[in-house]
N, C-alpha and C positions, 0 to 999 in steps of 0.2 A: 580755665576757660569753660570747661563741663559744668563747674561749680558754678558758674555766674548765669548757662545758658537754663541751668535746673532751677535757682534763686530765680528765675524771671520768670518762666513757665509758672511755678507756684505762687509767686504775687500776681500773677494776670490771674491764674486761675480764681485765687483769693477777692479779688476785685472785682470778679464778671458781676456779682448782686449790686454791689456800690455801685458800678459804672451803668448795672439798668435802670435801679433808682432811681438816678440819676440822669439818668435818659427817659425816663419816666417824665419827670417836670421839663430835659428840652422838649421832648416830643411836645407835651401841652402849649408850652412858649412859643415853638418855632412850625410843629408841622400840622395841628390837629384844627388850626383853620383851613386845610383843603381837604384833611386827609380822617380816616376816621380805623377803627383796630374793629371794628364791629361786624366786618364780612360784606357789610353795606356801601356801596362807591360813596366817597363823601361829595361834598359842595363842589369841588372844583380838581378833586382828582382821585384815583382809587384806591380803595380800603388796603392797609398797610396788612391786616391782619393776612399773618403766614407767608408774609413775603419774604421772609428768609428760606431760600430756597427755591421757590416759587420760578418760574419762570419770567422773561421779563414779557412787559405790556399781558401777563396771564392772570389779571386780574377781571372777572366773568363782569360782562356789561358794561365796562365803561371804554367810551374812545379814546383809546389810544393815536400819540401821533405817529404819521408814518415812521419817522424816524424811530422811534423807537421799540414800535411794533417789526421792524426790519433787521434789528441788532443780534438778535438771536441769542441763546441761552441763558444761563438762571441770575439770581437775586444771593451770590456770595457775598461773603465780607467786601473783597477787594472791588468787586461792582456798584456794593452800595455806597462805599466809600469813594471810589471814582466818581459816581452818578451825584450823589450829594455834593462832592466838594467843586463839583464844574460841571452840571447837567447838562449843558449847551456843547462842552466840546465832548460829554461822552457820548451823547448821541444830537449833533444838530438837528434841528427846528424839533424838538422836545416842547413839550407845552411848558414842562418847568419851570421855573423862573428863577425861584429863589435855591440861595446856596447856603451851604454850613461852611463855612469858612477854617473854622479853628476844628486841628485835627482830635483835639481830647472829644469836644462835643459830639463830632461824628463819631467817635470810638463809646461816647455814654448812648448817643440814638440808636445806632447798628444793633449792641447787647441789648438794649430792651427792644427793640423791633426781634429779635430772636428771643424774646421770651412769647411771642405773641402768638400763639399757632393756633 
């Protein structure tokens, strides 16, 4: 069991470039019509750059909805993978709309949004 939990740690670790990559072209497909990596609020929601970590709605200048600006604490893995895969039940009346569905994608977005800082 050691053996299998150490073999997995080291292929995730092996995979974090492939899987930003990779997140690299979702991000452009799926999030870089609202959302922009430039520090800049994009078109219709705010700049992704360094939001791993980040607090949430702590993005400078742009409106936040209440809801979300009310949820309190930071921008983890497991937040952004909740927030993406159902925005509406992790924080209702969120402006977001749209979802990532399939958990690989959100697992290729998340690794390249933390290359982002």
């Amino acid at each position: 069991m050691r053996l299998l939990m150490t073999l997995t740690l080291v292929l995730a670790a092996t995979a974090a470039p492939a899987f930003a990559q990779d997140g690299a072209a979702l991000f452009n497909a799926q999030c870089k019509s609202c959302h922009t990596l430039t520090g800049t609020n994009g078109p219709a929601g705010p700049s992704l750059k360094g939001v791993a970590g980040r607090k949430l709605a702590g993005s400078p200048g742009y409106a936040y909805s209440k809801a979300l600006s009310a949820k309190g604490g930071s921008w983890g893995d497991a937040q952004l993978d909740a927030y993406l895969s159902a925005p509406a039940a992790f924080a209702p009346g969120t402006k977001m709309f749209n979802k990532v569905a399939d958990p690989k994608t959100r697992t290729a977005i998340i690794a390249y949004l933390k290359t982002q800082k």
